[in-house]
TIMI-738405 format. One record per residue: x, y, z of N, C-alpha, C, CB in turn; residue in one letter. Coordinates in Angstrom, 3 decimals. Glycine has a CB too. Layout:
BEGIN
+----------+----------+----------+----------+----------+----------+----------+----------+----------+----------+----------+----------+-----+
|       nX |       nY |       nZ |      caX |      caY |      caZ |       cX |       cY |       cZ |      cbX |      cbY |      cbZ | res |
+----------+----------+----------+----------+----------+----------+----------+----------+----------+----------+----------+----------+-----+
|        X |        Y |        Z |        X |        Y |        Z |        X |        Y |        Z |        X |        Y |        Z |   A |
...
+----------+----------+----------+----------+----------+----------+----------+----------+----------+----------+----------+----------+-----+
//
This chain:
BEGIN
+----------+----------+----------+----------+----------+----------+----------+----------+----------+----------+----------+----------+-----+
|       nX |       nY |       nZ |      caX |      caY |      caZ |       cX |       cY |       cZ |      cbX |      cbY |      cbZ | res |
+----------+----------+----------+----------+----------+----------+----------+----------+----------+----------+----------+----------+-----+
| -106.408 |  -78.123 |  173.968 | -105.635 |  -79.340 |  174.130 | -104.506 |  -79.049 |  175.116 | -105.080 |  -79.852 |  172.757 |   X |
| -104.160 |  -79.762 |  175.968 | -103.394 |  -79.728 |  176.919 | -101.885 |  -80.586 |  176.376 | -104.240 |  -80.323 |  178.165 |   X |
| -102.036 |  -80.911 |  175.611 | -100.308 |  -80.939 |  174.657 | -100.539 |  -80.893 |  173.319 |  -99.249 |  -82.458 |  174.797 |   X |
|  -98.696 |  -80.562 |  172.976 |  -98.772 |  -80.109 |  171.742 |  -98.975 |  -81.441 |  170.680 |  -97.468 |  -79.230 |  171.503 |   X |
|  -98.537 |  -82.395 |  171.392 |  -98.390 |  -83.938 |  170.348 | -100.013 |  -84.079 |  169.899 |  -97.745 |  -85.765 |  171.469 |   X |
|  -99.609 |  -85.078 |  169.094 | -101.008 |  -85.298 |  168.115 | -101.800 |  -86.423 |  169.370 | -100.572 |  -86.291 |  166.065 |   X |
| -102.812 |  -87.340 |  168.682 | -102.950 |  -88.323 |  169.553 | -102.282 |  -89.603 |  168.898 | -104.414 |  -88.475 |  169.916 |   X |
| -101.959 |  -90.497 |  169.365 | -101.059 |  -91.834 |  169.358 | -101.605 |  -93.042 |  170.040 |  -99.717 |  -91.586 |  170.042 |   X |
| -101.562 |  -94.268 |  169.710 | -101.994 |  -95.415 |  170.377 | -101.461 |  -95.857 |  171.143 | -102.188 |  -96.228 |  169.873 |   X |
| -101.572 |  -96.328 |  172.249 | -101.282 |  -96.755 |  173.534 | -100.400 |  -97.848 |  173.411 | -102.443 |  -97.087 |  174.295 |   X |
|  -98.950 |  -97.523 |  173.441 |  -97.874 |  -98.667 |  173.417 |  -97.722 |  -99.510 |  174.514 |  -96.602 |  -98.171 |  173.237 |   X |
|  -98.353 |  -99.021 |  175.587 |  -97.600 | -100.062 |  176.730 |  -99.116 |  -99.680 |  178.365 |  -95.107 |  -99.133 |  177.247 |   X |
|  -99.047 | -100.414 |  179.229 |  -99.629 |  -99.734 |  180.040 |  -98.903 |  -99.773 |  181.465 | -100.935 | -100.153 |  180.005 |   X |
|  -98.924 |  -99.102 |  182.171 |  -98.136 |  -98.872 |  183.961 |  -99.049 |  -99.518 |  184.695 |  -97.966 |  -97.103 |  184.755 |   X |
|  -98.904 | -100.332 |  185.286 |  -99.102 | -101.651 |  186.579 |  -98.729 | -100.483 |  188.100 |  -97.366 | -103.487 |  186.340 |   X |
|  -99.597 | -100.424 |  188.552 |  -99.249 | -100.071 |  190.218 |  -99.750 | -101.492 |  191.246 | -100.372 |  -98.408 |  190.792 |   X |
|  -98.868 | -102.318 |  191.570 |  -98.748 | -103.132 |  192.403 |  -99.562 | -102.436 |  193.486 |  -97.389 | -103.502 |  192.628 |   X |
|  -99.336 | -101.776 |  194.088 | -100.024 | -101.220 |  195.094 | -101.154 | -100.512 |  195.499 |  -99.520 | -100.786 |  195.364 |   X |
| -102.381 | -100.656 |  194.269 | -103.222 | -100.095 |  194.111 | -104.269 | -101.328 |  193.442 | -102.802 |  -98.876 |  193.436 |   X |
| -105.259 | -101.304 |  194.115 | -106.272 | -102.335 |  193.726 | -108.093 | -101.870 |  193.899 | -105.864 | -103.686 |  194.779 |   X |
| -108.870 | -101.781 |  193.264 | -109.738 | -101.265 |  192.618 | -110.387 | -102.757 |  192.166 | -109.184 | -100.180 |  191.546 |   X |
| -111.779 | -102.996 |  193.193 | -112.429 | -103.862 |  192.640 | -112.039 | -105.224 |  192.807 | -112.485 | -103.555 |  191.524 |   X |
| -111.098 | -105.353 |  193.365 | -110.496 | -106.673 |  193.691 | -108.874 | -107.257 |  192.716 | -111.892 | -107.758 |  193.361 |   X |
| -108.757 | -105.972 |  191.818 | -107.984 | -106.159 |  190.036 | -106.977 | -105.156 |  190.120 | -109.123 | -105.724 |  188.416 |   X |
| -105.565 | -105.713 |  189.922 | -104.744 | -104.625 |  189.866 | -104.762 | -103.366 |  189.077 | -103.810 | -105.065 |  189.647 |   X |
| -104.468 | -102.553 |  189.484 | -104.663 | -100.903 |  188.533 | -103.272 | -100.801 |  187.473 | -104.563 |  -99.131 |  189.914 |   X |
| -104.234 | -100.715 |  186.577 | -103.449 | -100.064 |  185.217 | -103.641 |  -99.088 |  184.430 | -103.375 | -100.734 |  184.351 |   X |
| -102.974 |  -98.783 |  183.778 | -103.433 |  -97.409 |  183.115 | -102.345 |  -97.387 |  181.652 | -103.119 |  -95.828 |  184.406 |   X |
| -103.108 |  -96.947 |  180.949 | -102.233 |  -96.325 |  179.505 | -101.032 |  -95.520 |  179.325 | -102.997 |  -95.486 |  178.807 |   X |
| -100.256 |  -95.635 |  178.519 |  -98.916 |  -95.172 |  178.364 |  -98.170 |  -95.220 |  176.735 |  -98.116 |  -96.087 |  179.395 |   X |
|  -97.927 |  -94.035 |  176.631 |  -97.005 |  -93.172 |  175.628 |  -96.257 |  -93.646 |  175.263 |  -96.425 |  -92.185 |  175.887 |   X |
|  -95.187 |  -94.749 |  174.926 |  -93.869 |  -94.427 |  174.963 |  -92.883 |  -93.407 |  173.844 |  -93.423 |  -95.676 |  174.990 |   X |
|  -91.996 |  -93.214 |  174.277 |  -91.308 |  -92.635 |  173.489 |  -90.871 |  -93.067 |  172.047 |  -90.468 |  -92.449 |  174.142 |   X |
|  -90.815 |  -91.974 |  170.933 |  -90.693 |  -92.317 |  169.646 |  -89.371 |  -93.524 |  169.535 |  -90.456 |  -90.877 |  168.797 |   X |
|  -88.404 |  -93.055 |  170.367 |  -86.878 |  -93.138 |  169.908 |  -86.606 |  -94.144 |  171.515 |  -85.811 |  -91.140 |  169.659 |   X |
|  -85.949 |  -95.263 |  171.424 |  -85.266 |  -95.995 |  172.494 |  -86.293 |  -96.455 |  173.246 |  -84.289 |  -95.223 |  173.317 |   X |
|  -87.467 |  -96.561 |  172.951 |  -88.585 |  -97.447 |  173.821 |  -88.638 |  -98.284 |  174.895 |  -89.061 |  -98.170 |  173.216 |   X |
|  -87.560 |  -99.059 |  174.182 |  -87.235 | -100.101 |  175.020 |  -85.953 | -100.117 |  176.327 |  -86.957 | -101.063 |  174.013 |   X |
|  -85.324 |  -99.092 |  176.004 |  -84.414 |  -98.341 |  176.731 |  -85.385 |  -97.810 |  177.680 |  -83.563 |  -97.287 |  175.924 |   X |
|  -86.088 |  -96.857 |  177.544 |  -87.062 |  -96.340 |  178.264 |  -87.915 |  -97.118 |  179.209 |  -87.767 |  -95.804 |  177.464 |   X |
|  -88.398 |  -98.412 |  179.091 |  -89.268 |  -99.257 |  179.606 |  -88.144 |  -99.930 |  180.955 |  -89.908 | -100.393 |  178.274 |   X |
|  -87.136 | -100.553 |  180.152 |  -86.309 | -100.971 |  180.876 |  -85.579 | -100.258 |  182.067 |  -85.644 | -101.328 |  180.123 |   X |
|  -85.405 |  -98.990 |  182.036 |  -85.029 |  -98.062 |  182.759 |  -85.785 |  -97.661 |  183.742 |  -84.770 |  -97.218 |  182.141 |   X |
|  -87.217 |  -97.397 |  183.638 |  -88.674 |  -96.746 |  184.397 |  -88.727 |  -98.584 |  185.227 |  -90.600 |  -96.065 |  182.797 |   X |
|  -88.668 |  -99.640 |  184.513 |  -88.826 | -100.875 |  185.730 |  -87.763 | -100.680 |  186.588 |  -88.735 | -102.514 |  185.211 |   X |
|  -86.701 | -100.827 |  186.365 |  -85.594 | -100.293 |  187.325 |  -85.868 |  -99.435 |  188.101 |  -84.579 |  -99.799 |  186.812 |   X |
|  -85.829 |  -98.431 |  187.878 |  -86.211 |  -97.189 |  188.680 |  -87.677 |  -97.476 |  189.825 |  -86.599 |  -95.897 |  187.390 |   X |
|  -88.423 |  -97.848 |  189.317 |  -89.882 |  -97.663 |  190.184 |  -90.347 |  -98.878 |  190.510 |  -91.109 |  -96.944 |  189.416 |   X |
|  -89.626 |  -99.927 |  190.391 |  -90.260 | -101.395 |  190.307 |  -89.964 | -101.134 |  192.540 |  -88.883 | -103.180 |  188.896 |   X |
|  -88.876 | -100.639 |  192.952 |  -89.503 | -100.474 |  194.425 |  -90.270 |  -99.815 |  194.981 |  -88.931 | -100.282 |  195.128 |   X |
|  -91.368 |  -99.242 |  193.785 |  -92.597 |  -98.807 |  194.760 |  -93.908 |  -99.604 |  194.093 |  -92.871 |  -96.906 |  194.772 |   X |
|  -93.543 | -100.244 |  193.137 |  -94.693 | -101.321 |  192.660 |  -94.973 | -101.114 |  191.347 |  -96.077 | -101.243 |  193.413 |   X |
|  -94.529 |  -99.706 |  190.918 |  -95.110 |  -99.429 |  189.253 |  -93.986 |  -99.951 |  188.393 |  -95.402 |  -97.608 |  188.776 |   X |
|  -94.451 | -100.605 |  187.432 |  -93.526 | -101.132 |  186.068 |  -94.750 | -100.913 |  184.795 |  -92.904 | -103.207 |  186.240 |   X |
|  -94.066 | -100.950 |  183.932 |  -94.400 | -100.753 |  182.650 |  -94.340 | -102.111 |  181.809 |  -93.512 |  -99.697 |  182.120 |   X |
|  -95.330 | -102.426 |  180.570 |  -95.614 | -104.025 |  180.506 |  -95.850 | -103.602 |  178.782 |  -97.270 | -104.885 |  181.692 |   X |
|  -95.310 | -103.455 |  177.889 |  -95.291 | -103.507 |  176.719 |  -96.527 | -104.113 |  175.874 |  -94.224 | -104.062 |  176.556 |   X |
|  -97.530 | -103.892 |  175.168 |  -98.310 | -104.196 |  174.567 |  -97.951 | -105.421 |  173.460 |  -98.715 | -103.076 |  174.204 |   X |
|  -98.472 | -106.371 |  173.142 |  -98.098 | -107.687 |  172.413 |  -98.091 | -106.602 |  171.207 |  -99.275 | -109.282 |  172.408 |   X |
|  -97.201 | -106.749 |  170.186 |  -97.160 | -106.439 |  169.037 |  -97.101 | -104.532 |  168.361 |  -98.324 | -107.271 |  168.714 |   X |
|  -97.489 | -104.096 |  169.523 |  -97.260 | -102.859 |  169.581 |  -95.712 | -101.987 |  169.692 |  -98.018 | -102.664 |  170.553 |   X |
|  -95.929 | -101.394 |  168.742 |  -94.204 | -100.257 |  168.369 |  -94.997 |  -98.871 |  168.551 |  -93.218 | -100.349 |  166.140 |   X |
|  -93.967 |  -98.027 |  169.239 |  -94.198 |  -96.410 |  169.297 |  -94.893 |  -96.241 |  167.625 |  -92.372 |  -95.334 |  169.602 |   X |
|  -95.556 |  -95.527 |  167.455 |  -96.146 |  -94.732 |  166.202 |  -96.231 |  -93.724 |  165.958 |  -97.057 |  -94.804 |  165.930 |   X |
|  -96.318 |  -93.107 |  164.760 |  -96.000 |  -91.953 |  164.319 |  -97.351 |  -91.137 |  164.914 |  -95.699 |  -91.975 |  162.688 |   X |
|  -97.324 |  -89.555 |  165.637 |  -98.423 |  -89.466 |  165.886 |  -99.377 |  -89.232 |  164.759 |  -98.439 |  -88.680 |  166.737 |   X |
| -100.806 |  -89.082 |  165.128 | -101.579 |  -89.240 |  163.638 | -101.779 |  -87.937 |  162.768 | -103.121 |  -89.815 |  163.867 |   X |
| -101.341 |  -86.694 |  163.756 | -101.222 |  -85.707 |  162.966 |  -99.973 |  -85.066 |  162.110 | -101.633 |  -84.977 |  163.655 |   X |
|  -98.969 |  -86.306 |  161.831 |  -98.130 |  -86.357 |  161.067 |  -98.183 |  -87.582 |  159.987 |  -97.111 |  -86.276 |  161.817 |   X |
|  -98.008 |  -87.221 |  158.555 |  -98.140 |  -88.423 |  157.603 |  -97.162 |  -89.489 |  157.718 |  -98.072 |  -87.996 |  156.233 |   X |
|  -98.054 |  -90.859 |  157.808 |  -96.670 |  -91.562 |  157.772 |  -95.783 |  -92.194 |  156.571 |  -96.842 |  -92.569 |  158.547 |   X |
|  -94.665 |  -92.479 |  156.632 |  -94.109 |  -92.652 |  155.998 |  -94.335 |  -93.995 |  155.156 |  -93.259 |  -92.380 |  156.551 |   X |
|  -94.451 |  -94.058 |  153.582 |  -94.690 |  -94.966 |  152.715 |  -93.785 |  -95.760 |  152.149 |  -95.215 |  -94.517 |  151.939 |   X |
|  -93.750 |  -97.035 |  152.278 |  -92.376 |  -97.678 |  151.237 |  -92.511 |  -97.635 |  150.220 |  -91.931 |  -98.963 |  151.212 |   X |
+----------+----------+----------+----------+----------+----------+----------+----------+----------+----------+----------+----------+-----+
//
């Protein structure tokens, strides 16, 4: 395995404006971070939105615990 994290579901995916494949903008899957997500998202559009890549949050999707840790029960 090429990292130490468990595997996790795909919170969000990265948009490259500038890359087109098939006639359909290119996207791809994305991690976000456990802690400040949304800090994180907001920050990476800022940052890279002048070369075309932004990040686009999944409907209903929150960072998750990875699966090789138990999650927590109420």
């Amino acid at each position: 395995m090429s990292s130490p994290r468990g595997i996790r579901a795909c919170g969000a995916v990265i948009h490259d404006e500038n890359a087109v494949e098939g006639g359909r903008r290119v996207s791809g899957p994305i991690t976000l971070p456990q802690r400040n997500a949304e800090d994180f998202v907001t920050e990476f559009n800022r940052v890279y939105a002048s070369i075309g890549w932004t990040i686009q949050r999944l409907a209903g999707k929150q960072p998750s615990p990875p699966s090789d840790e138990p999650e927590a029960t109420a």
